[in-house]
ZAMARGU-4260 file (C-alpha; in steps of 0.2 Angstrom, whole numbers, plus 5000, padded with zeros to 4 digits):
<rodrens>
0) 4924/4902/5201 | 4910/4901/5189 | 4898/4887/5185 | 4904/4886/5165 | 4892/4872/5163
5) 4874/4884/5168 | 4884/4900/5158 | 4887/4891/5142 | 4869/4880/5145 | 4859/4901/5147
10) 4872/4905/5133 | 4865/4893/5122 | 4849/4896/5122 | 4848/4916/5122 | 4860/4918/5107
15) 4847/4912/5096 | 4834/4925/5102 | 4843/4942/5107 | 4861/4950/5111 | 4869/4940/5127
20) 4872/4956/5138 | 4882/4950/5156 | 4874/4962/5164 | 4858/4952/5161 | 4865/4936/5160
25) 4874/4934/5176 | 4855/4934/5185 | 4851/4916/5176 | 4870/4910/5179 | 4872/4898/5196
30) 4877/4908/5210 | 4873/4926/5203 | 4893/4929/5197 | 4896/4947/5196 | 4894/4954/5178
35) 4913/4958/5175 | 4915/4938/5181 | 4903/4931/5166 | 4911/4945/5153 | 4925/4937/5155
40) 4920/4920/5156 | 4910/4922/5140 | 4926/4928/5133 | 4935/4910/5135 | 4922/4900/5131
45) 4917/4910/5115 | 4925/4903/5100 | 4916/4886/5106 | 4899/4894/5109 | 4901/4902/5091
50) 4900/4921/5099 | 4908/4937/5093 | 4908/4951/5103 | 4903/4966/5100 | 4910/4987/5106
55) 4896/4988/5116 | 4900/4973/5126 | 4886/4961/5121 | 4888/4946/5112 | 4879/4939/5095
60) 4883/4923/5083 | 4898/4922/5074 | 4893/4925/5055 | 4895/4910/5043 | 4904/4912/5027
65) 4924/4917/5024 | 4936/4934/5028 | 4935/4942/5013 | 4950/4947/5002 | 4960/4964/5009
70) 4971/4967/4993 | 4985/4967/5006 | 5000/4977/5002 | 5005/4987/5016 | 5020/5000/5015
75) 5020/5003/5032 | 5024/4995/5049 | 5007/5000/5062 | 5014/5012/5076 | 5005/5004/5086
80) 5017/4990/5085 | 5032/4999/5084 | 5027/5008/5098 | 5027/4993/5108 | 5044/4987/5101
85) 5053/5004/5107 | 5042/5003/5124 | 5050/4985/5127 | 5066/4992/5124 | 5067/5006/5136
90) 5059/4996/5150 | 5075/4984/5145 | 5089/4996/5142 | 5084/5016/5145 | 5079/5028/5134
95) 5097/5025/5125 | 5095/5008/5119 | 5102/5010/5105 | 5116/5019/5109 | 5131/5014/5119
100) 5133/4996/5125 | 5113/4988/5123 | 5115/4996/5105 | 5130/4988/5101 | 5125/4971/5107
105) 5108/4972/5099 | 5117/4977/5082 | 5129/4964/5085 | 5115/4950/5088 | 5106/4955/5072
110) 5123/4952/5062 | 5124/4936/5068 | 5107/4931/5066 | 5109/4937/5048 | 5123/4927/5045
115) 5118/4910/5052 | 5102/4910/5044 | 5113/4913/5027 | 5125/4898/5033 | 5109/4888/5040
120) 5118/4887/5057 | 5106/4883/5071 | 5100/4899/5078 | 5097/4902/5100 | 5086/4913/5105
125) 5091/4921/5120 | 5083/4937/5127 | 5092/4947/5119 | 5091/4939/5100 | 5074/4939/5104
130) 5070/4958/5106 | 5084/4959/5090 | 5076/4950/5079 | 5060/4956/5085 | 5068/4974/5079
135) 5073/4967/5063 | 5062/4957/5058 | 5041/4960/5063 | 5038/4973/5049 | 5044/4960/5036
140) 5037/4945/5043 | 5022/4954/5048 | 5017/4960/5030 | 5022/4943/5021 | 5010/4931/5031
145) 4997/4944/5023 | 5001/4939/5005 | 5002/4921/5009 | 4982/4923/5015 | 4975/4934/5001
150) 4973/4918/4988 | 4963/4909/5001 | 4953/4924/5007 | 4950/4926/4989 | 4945/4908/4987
155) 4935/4908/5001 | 4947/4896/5012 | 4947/4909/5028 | 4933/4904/5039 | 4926/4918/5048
160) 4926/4906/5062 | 4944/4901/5060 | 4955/4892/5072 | 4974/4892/5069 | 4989/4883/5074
165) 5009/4893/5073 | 5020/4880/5074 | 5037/4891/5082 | 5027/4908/5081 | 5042/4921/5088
170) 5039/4934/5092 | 5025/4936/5084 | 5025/4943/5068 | 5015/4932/5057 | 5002/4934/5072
175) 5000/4953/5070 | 5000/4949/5051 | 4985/4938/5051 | 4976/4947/5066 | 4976/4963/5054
180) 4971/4954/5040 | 4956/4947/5049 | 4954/4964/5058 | 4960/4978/5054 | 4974/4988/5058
185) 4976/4993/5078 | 4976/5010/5085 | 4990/5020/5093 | 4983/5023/5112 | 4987/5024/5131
190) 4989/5005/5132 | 4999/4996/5117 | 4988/4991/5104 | 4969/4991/5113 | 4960/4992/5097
195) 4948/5008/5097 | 4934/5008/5108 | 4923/5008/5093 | 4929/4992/5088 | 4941/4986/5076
200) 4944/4999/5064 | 4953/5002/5047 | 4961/4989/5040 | 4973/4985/5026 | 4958/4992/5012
205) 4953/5004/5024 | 4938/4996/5029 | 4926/4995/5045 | 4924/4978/5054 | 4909/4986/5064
210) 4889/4983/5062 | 4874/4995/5069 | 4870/4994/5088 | 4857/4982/5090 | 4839/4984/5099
215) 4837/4971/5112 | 4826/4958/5108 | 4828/4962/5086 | 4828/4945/5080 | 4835/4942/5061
220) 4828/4930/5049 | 4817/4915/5051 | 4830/4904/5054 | 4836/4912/5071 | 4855/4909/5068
225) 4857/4928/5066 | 4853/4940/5081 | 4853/4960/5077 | 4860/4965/5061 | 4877/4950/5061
230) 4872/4938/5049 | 4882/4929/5034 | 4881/4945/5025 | 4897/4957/5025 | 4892/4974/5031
235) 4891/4990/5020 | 4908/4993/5022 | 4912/4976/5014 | 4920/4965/5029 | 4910/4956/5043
240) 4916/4951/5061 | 4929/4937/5063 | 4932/4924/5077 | 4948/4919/5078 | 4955/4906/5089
245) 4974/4907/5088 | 4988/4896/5096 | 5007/4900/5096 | 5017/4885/5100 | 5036/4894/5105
250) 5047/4888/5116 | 5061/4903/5119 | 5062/4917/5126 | 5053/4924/5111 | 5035/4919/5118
255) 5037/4933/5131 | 5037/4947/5118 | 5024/4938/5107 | 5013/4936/5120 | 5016/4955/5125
260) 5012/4960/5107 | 4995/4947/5107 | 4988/4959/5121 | 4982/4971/5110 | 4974/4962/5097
265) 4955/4962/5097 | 4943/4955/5107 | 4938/4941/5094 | 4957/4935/5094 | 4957/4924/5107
270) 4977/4918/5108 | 4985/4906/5118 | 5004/4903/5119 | 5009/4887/5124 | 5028/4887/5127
275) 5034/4870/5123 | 5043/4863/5106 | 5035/4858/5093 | 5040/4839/5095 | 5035/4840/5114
280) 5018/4848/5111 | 5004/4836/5118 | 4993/4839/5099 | 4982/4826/5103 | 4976/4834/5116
285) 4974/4850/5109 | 4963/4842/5095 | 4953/4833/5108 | 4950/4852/5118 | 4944/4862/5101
290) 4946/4851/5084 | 4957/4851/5072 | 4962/4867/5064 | 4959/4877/5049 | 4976/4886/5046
295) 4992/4878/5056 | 5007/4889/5050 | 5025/4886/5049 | 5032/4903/5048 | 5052/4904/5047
300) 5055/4890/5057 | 5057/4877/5044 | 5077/4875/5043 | 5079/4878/5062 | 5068/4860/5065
305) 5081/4845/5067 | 5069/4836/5056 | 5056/4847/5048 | 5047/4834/5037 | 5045/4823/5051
310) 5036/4839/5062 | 5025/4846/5048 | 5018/4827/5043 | 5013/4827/5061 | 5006/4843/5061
315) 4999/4836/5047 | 4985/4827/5056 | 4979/4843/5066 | 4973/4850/5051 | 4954/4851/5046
320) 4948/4841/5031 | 4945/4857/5021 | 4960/4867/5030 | 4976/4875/5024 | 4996/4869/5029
325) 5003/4886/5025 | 5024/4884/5024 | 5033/4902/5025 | 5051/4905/5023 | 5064/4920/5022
330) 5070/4921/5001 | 5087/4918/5005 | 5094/4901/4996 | 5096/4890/5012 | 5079/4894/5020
335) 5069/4894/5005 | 5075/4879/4997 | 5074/4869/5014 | 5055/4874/5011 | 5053/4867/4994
340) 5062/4849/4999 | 5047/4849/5015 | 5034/4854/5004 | 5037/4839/4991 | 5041/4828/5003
345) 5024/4829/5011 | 5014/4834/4996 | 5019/4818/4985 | 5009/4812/4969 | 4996/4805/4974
350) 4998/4807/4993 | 4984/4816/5003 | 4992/4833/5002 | 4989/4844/4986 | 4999/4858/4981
355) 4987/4872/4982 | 4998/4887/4977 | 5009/4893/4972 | 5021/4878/4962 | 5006/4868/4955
360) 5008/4852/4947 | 5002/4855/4930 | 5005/4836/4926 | 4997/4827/4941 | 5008/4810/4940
365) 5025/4820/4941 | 5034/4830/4955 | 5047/4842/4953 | 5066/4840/4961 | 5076/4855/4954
370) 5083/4867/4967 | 5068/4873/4969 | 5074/4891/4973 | 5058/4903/4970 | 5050/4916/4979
375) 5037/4930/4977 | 5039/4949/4983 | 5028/4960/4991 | 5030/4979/4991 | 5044/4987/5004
380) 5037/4990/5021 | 5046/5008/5026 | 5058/5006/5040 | 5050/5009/5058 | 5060/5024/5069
385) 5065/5011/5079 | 5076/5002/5065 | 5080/5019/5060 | 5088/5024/5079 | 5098/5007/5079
390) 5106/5009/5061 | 5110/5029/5063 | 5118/5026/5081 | 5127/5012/5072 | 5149/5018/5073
395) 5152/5015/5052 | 5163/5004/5048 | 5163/4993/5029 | 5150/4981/5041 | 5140/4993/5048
400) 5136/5006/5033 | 5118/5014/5032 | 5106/5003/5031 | 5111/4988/5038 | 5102/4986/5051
405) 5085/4993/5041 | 5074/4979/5034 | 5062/4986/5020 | 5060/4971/5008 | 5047/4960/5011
410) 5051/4943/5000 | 5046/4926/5005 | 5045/4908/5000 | 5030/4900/5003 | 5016/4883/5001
415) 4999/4881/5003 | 4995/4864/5006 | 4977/4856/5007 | 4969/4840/5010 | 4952/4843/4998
420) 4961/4842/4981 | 4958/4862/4980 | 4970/4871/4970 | 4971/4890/4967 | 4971/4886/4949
425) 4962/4872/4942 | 4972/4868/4927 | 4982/4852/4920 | 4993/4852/4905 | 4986/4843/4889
430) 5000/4828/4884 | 4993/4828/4866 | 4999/4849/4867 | 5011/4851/4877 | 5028/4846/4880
435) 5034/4843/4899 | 5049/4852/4906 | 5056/4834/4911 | 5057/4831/4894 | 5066/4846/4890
440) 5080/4839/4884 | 5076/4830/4868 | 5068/4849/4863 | 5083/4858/4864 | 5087/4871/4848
445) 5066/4866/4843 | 5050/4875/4846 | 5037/4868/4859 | 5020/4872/4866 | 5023/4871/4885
450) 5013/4876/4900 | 5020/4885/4914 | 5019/4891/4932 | 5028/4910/4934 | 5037/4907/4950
455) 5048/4922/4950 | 5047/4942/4947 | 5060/4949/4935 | 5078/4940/4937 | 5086/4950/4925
460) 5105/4957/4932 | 5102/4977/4926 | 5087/4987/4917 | 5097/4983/4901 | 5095/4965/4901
465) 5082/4954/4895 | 5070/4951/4907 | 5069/4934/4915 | 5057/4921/4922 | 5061/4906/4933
470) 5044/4894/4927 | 5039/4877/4931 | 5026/4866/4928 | 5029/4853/4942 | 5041/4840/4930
475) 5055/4850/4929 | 5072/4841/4936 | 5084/4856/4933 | 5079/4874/4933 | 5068/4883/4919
480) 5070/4900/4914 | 5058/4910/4901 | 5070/4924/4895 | 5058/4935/4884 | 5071/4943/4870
485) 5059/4951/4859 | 5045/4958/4869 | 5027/4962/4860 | 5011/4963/4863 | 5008/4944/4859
490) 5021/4939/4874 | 5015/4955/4888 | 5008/4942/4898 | 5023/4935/4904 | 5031/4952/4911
495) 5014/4957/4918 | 5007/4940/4925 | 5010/4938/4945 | 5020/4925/4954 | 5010/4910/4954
500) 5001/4914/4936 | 5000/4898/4924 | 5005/4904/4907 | 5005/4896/4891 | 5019/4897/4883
505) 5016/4894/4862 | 5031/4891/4849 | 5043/4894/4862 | 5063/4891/4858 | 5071/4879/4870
510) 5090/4881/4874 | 5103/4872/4886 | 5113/4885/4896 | 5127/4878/4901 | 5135/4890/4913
515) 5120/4891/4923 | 5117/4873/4921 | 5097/4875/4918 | 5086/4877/4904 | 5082/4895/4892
520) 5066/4897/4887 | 5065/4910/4873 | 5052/4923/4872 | 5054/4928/4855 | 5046/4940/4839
525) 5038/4922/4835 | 5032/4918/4853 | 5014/4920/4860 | 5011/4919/4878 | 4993/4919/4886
530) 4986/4921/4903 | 4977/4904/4907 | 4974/4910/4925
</rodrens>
């Protein structure tokens, strides 16, 4: 045992003059603990103390400010993670798992987990789904959590000191995702995932999360918050250090394998899984031990709640006043619609959630309640070996042809959510120039101004077609499509915005499509479509 109370009392006042060394420290500490005992210690009380620690052992202040932006794209699962997946799996089935019968059952579990999440049947994760959908699913899910970040890292809207909530975590893949977007990329090593005894390097851009060794005793600036060299400043490589205190609430057997993964992340991701649901978990109490949080996360869990609204307006009140309610869901129709109807159910006009990205409410008294199907997509993640050893082992068959059990495409459906009014684009339509897509129907065969979120990449069925658009503008009670027939340079904008752009759309042709049931907006020779944001 140590005595917390005299380590966090010496803590506190050294921090502010030079490095915290436990070799040092443990002299002042009650009882003279041994070094390695106030190491770790200073590790768990960290993220309260406001201390990062650095590769030579010593810890500093946290810096102040945000994570910067990464330009997250990865195209490539890190070995270091699927190393650990095929490790786990020859401890469990030999060094043939995925031949014979563990290959079969693994192939078979990822079938059915495909196919109940494309019925919205309740899915059960046993052991064995979990080391499947482990298989199939981290490299995408690990990559999508990324994109969901990068508005808000480029907004400033990461802490550096950030403490996050993931509400039904799995087994871990968002985690890895947001761990390398704070930190960098792991290293392949003896021990899964130990970062490089250097620290924390490479991440997404390539960059160092590293400073200088500091002399003992250096004391920056007159305001003695920054000790040696960390400070609010990002380093010359362009990132500074993170503290990161991360929660996984999962209940099944998942926890096992995201706790497994979690060992290797750095030593500034301090991550606890609690292994409860996220109905029984005690939130109050976790409030009460750290405060309220800055990011709480719904990853791919949304359509397997019983009542999902009911959880995330819960969850609702754990979050800080200037944090982020971050909804993320696979692209298929059922899972990504069930999103939407959470999101606008606890993001009403006027409520005290705002729609930060990406469907913004362009008219601020209205709420959209079309289907709702949209999604962004990120570049394809190449398969891991170990999906690659599953799907060649695979006996073909019409269900089992090349591929199937592969998962390269990363494409999500996601909402930022905020209780500070922030929205990643700060526009609002203009009533005296722009006609609402509620209104839509007294427009049809006539030419409108409108305004317009892109929330979709190209839709069209073959290169051939024209391309196509899914748009809204936070009015619209049936889907809105922008179907450009005439491209031009005065209407580029809408094939080369992003998802989430807001576009205005000038003279625009408005049709009913019937067989689709939705409206046409036509991008034509006398169409002009401009970037706003």
């Amino acid at each position: 045992m140590i005595d917390r109370e005299s380590l966090r009392s010496n803590a506190r006042y050294l921090r502010n003059v030079r490095p915290i060394d436990p070799d040092e420290i443990h002299e002042y500490v009650a009882g003279t603990p041994h070094p390695a005992v106030v190491r770790e210690a200073l590790r768990e009380e960290a993220f309260d103390l406001g201390l990062v620690e650095r590769p030579d052992g010593t810890f500093v202040p946290a810096p102040k400010g945000s994570i910067a932006a990464r330009d997250w794209g990865p195209t490539s699962f890190p070995e270091a993670y699927a190393r650990a997946v095929e490790d786990l799996l020859v401890e469990r089935y030999g060094a043939d798992w995925h031949r014979g019968e563990s290959g079969d059952r693994l192939r078979a579990t990822i079938r059915r987990l495909k196919d109940d999440y494309y019925r919205g049947n309740p899915v059960d994760y046993d052991e064995t789904a979990a080391v499947a959908y482990a298989v199939y699913h981290l490299p995408d899910y690990y990559a999508a959590i990324g994109y969901v970040l990068e508005p808000l890292a480029a907004d400033g809207l990461l802490p550096r000191r950030l403490r996050v909530l993931d509400v039904g975590a799995g087994s871990g893949g968002p985690a890895l995702g947001l761990h390398d977007y704070c930190f960098g990329t792991p290293t392949v090593d003896d021990e899964f995932g130990r970062l490089a005894a250097a620290g924390a390097e490479g991440s997404a851009g390539g960059e160092s999360v590293t400073d200088g060794d500091p002399e003992p005793g250096d004391v920056a600036g007159a305001g003695g918050d920054d000790v040696a060299g960390v400070g609010d400043d990002e380093d010359a490589a362009g990132t500074a250090p993170a503290l990161v205190d991360y929660h996984a609430i999962e209940p099944s057997a998942a926890a096992d394998l995201a706790e497994r993964f979690l060992e290797g992340t750095d030593r500034n991701f301090r991550t606890t899984v609690h292994r409860e649901t996220a109905e029984a978990f005690d939130l109050d109490r976790a409030i009460e031990a750290g405060g309220p949080f800055d990011l709480v996360v719904f990853a791919n869990v949304l359509s397997e709640l019983d009542d999902p609204v009911a959880v995330v307006e819960r969850y609702r009140e754990a979050l800080a006043e200037d944090g982020t309610l971050a909804l993320l869901a696979p692209a298929d129709l059922e899972t990504a619609t069930t999103l939407r109807t959470v999101e606008r159910a606890v993001a009403p006009p006027g409520g005290d959630l705002d729609v930060y990205a990406p469907t913004l409410r362009l008219w601020p008294d209205a709420a959209p309640s079309d289907r709702g199907w949209s999604f962004d997509r990120g570049a394809d993640v190449e398969a891991p070996a170990v999906q690659r050893r599953l799907d060649d082992a695979a006996d073909r068959s019409a269900a089992d042809e090349p591929g199937t059990f592969t998962n390269e495409t990363v494409q999500f459906a996601y909402a930022l959510l905020r209780p500070d009014g922030r929205h990643r684009v700060d526009v609002r339509a203009d009533p005296a120039r722009h006609a609402r897509f509620a209104d839509s129907e007294r427009h049809v065969t006539g030419r409108v101004d409108a305004l317009a979120v892109k929330l979709s990449h190209d839709l069209s069925s073959s290169p051939d077609a024209n391309p196509l658009f899914k748009i809204g503008d936070g009015s619209e009670r049936v889907e809105h499509y922008a179907v450009c027939t005439r491209p031009s340079a005065v209407n580029r904008d809408l094939l080369d915005a992003p998802y989430g752009a807001v576009l205005s759309l000038e003279n625009v042709l408005v049709l009913w499509n019937d067989d689709e049931g939705a409206y046409n907006l036509v991008v034509d020779g006398e169409t002009y479509v401009d970037l706003v944001a």
